[in-house]
N, C-alpha and C positions, 0 to 999 in steps of 0.2 A: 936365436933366443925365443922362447914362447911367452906369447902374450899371458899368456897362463900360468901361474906359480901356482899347485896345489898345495903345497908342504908352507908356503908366504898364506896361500886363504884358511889352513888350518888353525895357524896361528893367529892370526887378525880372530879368527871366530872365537877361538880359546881366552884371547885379550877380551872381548867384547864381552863375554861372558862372564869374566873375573869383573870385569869393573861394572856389571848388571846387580853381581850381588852384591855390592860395594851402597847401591842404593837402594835405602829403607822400605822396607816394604811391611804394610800394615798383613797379619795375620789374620786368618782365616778361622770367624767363629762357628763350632758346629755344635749341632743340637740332638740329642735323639733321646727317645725314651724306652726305657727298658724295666720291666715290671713294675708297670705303673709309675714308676720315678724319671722325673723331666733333669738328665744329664747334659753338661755341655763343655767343651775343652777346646782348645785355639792347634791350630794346624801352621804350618810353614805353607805361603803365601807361593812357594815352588812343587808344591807337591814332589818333596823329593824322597818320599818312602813313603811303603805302606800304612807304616804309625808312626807319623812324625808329630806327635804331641809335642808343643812348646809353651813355655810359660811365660808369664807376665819379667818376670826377672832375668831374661835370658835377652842376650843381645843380638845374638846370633843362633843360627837354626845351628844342631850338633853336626844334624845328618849332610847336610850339604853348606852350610859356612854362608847363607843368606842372611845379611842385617835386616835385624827387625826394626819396624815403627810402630812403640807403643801409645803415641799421644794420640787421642782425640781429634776428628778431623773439625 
């Protein structure tokens, strides 16, 4: 028997993973300006796409199923 299960550590890491995004994670405010005009819009706190814009009302990121924390720290 090997001390090693590869296919048992993929799953542990796949587990750990699910229940990572299971905890709230405050979003990510960005800033930039573009012709003179000061823009700004909230990002998923996993960087899990190129434009993952989220909004205030949204629980969960679309792109990758991360709960959001929208309160106030």
């Amino acid at each position: 028997m090997k001390p090693y299960d590869s296919k048992g550590f993929i799953k542990l890491v796949a587990t750990y993973q699910a229940m990572e995004k299971q905890r709230p994670k405050k979003p990510i405010l960005h800033h930039f300006y573009e012709n003179g005009e000061d823009y700004s819009y909230y990002r998923c706190p996993n960087n899990c796409s190129t434009y993952c814009q989220v909004e205030p009302s949204q629980k969960y990121c679309p792109h990758c199923g991360q709960k959001l924390s929208w309160e106030e720290e």
